[in-house]
N, CA, C and O atoms as CSV, one atom per row, in Angstrom:
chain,resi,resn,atom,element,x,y,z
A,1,UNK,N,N,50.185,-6.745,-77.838
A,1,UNK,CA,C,50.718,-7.992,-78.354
A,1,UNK,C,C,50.686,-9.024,-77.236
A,1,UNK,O,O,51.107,-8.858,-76.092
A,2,UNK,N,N,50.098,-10.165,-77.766
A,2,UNK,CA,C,49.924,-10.849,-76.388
A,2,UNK,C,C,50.772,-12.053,-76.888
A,2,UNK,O,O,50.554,-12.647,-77.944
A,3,UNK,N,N,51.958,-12.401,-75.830
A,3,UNK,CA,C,53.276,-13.128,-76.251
A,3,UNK,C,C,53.965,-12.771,-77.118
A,3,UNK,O,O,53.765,-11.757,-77.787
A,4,UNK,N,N,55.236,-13.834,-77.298
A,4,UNK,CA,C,56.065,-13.412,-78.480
A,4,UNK,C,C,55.575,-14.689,-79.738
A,4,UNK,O,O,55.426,-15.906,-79.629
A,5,UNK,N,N,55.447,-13.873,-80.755
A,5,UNK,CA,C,55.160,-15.320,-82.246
A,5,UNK,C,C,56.564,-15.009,-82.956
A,5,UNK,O,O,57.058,-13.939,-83.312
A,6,UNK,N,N,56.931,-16.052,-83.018
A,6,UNK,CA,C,58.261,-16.118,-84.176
A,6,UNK,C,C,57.632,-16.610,-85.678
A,6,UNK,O,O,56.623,-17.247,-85.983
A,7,UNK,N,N,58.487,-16.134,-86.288
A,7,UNK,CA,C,58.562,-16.209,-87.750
A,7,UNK,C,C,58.838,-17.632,-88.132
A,7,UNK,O,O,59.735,-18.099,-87.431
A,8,UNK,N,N,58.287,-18.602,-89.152
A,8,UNK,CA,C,58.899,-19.582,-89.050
A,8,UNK,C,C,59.988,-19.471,-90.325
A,8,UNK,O,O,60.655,-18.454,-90.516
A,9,UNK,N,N,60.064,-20.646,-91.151
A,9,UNK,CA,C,61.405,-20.164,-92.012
A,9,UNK,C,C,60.627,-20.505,-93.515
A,9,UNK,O,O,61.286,-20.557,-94.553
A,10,UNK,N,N,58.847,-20.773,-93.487
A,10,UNK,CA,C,58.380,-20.092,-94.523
A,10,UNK,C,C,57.819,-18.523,-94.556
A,10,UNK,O,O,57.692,-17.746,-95.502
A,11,UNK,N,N,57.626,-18.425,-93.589
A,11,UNK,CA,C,57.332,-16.550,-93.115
A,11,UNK,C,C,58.353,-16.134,-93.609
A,11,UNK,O,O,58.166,-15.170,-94.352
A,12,UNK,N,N,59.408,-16.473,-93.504
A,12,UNK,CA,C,60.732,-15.341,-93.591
A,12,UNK,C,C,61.129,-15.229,-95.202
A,12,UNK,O,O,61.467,-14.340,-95.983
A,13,UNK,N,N,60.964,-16.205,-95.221
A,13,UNK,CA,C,60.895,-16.627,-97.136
A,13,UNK,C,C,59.640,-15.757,-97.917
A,13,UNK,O,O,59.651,-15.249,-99.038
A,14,UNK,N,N,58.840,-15.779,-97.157
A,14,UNK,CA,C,57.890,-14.600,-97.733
A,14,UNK,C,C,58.410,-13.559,-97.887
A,14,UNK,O,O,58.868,-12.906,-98.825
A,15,UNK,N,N,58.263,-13.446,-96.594
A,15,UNK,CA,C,59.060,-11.637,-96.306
A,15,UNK,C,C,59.787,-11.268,-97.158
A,15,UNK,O,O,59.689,-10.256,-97.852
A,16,UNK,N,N,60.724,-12.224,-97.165
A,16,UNK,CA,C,62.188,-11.829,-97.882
A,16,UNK,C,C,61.962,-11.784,-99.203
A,16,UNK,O,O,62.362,-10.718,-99.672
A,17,UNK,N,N,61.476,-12.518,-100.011
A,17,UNK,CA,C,60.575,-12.433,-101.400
A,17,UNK,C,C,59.910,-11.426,-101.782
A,17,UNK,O,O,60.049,-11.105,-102.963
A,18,UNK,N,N,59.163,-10.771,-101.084
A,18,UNK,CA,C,58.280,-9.769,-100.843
A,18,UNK,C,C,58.726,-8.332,-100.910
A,18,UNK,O,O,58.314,-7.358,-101.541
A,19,UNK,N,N,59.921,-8.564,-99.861
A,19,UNK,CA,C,60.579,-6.991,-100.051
A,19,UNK,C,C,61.357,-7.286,-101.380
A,19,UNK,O,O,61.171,-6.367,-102.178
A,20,UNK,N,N,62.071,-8.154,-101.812
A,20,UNK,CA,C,62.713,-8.571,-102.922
A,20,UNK,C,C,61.936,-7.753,-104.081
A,20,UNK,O,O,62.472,-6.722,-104.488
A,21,UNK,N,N,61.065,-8.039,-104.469
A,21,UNK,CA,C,59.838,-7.375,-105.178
A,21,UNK,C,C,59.463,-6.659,-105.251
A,21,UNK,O,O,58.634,-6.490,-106.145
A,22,UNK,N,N,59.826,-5.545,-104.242
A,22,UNK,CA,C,59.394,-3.798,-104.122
A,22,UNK,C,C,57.922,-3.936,-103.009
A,22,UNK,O,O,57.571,-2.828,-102.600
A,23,UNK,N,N,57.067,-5.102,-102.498
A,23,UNK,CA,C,55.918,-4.925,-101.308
A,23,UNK,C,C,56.284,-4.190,-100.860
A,23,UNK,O,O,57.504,-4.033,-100.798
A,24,UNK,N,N,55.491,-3.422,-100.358
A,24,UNK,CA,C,55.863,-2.632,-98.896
A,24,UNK,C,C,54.535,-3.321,-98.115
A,24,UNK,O,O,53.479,-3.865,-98.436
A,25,UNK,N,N,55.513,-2.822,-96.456
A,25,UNK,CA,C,55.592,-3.060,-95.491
A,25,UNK,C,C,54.063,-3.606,-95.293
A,25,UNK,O,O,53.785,-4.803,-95.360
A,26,UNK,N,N,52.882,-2.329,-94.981
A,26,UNK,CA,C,51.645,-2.324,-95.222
A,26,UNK,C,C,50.911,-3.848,-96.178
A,26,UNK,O,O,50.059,-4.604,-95.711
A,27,UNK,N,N,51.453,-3.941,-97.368
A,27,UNK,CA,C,51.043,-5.022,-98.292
A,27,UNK,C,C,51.328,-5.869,-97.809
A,27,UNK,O,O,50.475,-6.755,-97.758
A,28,UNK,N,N,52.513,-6.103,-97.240
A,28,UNK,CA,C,52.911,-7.971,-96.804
A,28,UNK,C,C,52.315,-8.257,-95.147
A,28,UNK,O,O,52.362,-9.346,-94.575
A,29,UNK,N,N,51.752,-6.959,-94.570
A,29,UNK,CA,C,51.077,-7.516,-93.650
A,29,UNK,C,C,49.191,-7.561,-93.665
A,29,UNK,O,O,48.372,-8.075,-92.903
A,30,UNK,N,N,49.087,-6.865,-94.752
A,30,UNK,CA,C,47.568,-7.066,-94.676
A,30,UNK,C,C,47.111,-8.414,-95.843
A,30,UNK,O,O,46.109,-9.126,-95.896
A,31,UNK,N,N,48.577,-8.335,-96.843
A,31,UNK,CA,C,47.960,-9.797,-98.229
A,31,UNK,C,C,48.876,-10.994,-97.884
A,31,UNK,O,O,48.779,-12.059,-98.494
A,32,UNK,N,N,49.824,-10.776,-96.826
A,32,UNK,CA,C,50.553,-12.113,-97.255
A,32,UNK,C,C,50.990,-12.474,-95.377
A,32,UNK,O,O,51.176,-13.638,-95.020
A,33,UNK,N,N,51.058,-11.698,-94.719
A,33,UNK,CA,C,51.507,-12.213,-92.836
A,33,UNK,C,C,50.908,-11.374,-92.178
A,33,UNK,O,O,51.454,-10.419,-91.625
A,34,UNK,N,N,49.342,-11.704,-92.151
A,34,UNK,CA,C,48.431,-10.683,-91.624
A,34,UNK,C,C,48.227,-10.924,-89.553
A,34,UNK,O,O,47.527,-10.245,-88.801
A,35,UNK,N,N,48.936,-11.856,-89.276
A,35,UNK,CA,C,48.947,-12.444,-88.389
A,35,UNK,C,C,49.900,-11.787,-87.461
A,35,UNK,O,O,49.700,-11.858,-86.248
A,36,UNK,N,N,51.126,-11.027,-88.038
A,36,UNK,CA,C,52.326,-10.167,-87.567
A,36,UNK,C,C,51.840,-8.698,-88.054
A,36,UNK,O,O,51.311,-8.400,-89.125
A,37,UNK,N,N,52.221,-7.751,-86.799
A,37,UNK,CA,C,51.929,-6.288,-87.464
A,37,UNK,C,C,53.159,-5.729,-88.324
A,37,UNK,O,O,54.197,-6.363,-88.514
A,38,UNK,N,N,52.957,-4.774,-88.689
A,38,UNK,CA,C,54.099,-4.198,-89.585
A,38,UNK,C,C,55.045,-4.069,-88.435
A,38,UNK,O,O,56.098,-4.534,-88.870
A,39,UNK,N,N,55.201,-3.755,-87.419
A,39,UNK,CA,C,56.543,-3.269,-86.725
A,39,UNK,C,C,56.812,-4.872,-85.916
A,39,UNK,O,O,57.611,-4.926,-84.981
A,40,UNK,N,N,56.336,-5.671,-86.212
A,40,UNK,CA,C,56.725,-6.967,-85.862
A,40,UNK,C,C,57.666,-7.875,-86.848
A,40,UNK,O,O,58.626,-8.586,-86.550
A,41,UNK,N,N,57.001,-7.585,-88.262
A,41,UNK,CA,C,57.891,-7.827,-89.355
A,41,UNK,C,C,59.304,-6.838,-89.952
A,41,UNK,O,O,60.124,-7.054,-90.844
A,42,UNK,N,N,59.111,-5.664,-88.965
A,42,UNK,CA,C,60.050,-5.094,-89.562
A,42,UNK,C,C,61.480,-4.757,-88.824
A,42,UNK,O,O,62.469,-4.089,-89.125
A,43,UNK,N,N,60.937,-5.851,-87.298
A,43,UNK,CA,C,61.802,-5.531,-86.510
A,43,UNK,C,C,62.489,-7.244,-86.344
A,43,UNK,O,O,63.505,-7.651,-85.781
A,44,UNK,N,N,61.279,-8.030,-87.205
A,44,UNK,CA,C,62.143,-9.577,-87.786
A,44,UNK,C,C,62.894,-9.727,-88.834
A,44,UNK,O,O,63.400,-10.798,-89.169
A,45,UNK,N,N,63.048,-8.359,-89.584
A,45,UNK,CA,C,63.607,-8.266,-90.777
A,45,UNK,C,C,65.095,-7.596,-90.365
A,45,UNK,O,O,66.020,-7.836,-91.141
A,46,UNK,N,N,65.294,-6.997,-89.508
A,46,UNK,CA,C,66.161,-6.129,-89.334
A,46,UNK,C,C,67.166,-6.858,-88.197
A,46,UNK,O,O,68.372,-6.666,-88.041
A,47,UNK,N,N,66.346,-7.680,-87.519
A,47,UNK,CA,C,67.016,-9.064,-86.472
A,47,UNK,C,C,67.621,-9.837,-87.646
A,47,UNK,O,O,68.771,-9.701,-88.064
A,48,UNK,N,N,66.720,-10.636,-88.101
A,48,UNK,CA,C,67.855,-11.336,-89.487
A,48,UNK,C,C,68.521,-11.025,-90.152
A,48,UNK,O,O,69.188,-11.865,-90.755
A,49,UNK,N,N,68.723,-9.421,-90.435
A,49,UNK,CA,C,69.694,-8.991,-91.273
A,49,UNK,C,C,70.761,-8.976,-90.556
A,49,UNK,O,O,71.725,-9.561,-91.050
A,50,UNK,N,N,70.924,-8.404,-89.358
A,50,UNK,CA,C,71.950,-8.190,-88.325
A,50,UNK,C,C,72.507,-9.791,-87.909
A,50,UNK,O,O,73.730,-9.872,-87.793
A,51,UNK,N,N,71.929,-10.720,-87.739
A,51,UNK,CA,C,71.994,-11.706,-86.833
A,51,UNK,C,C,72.673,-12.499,-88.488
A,51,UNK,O,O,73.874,-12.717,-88.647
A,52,UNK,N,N,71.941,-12.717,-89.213
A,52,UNK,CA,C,72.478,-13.407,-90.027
A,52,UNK,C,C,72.817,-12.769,-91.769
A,52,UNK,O,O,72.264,-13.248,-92.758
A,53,UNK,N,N,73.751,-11.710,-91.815
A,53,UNK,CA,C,73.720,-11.420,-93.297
A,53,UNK,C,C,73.807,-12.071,-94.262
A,53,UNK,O,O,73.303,-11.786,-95.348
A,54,UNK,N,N,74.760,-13.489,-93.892
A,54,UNK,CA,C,74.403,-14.268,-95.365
A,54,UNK,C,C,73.187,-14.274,-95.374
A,54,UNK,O,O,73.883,-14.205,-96.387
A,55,UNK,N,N,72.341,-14.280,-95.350
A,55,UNK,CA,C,71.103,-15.131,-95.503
A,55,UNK,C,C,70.759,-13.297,-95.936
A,55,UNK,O,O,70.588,-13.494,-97.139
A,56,UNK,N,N,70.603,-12.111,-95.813
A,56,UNK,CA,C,69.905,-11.247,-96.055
A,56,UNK,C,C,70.779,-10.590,-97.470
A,56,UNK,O,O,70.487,-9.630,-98.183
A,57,UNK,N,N,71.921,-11.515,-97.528
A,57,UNK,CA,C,72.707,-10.557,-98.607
A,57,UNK,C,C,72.050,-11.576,-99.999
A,57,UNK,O,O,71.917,-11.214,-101.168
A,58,UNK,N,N,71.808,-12.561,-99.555
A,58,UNK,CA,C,71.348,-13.593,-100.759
A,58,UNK,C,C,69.724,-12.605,-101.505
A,58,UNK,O,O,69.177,-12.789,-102.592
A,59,UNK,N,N,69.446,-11.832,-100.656
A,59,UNK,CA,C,67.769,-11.119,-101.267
A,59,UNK,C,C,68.274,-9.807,-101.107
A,59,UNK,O,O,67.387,-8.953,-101.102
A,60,UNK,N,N,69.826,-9.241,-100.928
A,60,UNK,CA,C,69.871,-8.220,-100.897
A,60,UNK,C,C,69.814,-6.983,-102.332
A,60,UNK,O,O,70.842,-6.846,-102.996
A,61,UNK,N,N,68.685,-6.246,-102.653
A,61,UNK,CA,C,68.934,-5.523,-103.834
A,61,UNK,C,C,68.225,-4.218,-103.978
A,61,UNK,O,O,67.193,-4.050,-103.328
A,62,UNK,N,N,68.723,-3.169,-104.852
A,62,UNK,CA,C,68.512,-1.943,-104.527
A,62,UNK,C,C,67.131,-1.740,-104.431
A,62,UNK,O,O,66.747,-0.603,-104.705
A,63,UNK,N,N,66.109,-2.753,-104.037
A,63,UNK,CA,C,64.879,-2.365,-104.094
A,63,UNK,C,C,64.486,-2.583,-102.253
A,63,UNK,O,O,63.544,-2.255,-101.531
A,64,UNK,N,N,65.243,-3.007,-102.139
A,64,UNK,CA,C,64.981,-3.302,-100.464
A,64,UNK,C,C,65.575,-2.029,-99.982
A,64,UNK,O,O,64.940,-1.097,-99.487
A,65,UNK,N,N,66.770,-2.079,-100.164
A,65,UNK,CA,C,67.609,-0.611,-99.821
A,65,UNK,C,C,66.868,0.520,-99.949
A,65,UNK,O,O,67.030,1.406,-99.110
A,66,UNK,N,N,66.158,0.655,-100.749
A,66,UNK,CA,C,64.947,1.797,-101.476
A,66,UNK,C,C,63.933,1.792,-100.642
A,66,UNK,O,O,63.481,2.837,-100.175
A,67,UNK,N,N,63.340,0.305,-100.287
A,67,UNK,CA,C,62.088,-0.081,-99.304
A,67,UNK,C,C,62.379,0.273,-97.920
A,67,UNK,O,O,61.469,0.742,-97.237
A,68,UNK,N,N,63.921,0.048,-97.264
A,68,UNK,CA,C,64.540,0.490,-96.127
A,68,UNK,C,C,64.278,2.252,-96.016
A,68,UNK,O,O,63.742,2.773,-95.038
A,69,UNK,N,N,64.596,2.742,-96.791
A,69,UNK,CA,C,64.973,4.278,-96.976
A,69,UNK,C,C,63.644,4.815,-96.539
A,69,UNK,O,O,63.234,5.286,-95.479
A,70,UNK,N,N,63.093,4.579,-97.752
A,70,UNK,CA,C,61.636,5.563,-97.858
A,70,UNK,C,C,60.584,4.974,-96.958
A,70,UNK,O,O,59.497,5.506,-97.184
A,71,UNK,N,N,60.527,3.968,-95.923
A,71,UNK,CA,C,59.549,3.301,-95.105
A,71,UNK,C,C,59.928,4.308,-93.666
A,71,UNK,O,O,59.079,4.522,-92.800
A,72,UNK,N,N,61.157,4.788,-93.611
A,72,UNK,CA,C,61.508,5.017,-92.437
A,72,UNK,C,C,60.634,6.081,-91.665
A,72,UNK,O,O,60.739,6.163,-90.442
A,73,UNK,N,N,59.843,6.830,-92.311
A,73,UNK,CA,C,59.001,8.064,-92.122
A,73,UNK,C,C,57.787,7.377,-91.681
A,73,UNK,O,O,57.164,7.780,-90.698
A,74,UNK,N,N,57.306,6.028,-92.580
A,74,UNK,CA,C,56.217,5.275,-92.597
A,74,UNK,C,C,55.542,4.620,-91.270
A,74,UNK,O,O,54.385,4.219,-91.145
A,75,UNK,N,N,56.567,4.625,-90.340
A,75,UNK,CA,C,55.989,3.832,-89.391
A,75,UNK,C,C,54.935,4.429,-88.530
A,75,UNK,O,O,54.241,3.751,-87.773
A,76,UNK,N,N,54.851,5.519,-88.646
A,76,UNK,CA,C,54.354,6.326,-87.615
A,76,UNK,C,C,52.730,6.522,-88.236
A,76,UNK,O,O,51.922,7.345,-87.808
A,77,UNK,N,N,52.506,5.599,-89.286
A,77,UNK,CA,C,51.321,5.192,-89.825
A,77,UNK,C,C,50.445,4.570,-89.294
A,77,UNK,O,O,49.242,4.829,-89.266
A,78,UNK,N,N,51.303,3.253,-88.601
A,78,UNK,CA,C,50.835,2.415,-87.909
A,78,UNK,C,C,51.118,1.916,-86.716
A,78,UNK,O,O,50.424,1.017,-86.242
């Protein structure tokens, strides 16, 4: 990774849409933030949740919780 790229606050609106929807991880970085790797988005997803929950409880739903769960094995994919 050469530097740090931040997310801007339409990236995150993706993201957050995205997992909203059941994407996984893989999909939203190869069709929709191909520019961030999966463990870049998933470690901007997990910063904003922590850093700011309003904002993660507003897209929070059992399909993310589900996407959280079952990805956790996943990383070691990529």
């Amino acid at each position: 990774m050469v530097g740090k790229q931040l997310l801007s606050f339409e990236q995150i609106e993706i993201l957050l849409q995205a997992l909203k929807y059941g994407q996984s991880w893989k999909h939203i970085h190869k069709e929709l933030l191909p520019q961030f790797t999966v463990l870049q988005l998933r470690n901007a997803f997990y910063k904003m949740k922590n850093k700011y929950p309003e904002v993660y409880n507003l897209y929070n739903t059992t399909q993310i919780v589900q996407l959280q769960h079952n990805d956790l094995f996943a990383e070691d994919l990529f």
